[in-house]
C-alpha positions in Angstrom: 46.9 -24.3 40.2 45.3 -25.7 36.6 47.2 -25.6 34.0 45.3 -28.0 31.5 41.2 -27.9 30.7 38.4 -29.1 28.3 35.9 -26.9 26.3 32.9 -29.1 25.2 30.9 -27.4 22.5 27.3 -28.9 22.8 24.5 -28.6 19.7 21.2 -29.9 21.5 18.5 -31.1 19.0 15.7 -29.3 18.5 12.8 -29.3 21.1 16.0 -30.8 22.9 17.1 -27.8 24.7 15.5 -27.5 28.1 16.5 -30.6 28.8 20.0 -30.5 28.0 19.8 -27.4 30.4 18.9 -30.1 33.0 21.0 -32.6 32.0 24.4 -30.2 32.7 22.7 -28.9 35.4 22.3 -32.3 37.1 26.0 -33.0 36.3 27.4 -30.6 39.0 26.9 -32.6 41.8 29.3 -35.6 39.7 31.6 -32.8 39.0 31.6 -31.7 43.0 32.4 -35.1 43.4 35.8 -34.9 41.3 38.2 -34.0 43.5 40.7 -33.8 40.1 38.3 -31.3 38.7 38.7 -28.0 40.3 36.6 -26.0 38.3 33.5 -26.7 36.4 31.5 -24.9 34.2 28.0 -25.5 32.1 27.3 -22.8 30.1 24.6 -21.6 27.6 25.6 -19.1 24.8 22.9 -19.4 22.2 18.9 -21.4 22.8 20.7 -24.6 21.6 24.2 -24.2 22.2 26.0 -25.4 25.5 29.5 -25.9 26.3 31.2 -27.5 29.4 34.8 -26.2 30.6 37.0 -27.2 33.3 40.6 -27.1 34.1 42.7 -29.2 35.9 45.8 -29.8 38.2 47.6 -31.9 35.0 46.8 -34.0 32.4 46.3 -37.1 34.3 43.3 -35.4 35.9 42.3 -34.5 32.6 42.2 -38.0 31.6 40.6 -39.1 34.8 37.7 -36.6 34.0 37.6 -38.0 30.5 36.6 -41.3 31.5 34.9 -40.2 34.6 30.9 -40.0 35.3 30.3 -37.2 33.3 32.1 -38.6 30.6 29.8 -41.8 30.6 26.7 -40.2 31.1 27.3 -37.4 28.6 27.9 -40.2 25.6 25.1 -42.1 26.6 23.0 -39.2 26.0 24.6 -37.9 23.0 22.4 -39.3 20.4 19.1 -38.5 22.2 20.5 -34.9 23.0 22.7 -33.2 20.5 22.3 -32.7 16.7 25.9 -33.4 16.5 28.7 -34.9 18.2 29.8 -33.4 21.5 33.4 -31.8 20.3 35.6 -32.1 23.0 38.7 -29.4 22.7 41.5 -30.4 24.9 43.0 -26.2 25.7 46.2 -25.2 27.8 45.4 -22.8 31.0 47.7 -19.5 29.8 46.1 -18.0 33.7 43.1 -18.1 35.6 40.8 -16.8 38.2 38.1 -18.8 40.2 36.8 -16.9 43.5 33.9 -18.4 45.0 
């Protein structure tokens, strides 16, 4: 069951935005990987907004996702991607559904 999870509000620069699309969508197989990180999501709500959420088990998973490979290659990218700093939101699970 999660109780804990991230949202990750994304601002890709402009011209930026298709491939910041492929960047998150080349993260899931990292985030398949995770056996901490039960559920992953990349999401697109505007042409240049993104945001990542996942919930976890407990907050040590959290933390293990926070310095995990997505973690790493998301910063590295951060200045050549995003118009602004990634802002990460640590968020309490009140209840959840995930069918596959």
């Amino acid at each position: 069951m999660v109780k804990v999870a991230l949202v990750v509000r994304l601002v890709a620069k402009s011209g930026k935005e298709d491939e910041v699309s492929k960047f998150l969508a080349g993260a899931q197989p990292l985030a398949q990987g995770e056996a901490f990180t039960p559920v992953w999501f990349a999401l697109r709500t505007e042409p240049n907004v993104f945001y990542i959420v996942d919930a976890f088990a407990s907050d040590d998973d959290r933390g293990k996702h926070l310095t995990g490979e997505i973690a790493k290659a998301l910063m590295a990218k951060a200045g050549d991607l995003f118009s602004e700093p990634p802002k990460i939101e640590k968020a309490d699970v009140l209840a959840s559904k995930v069918t596959a």
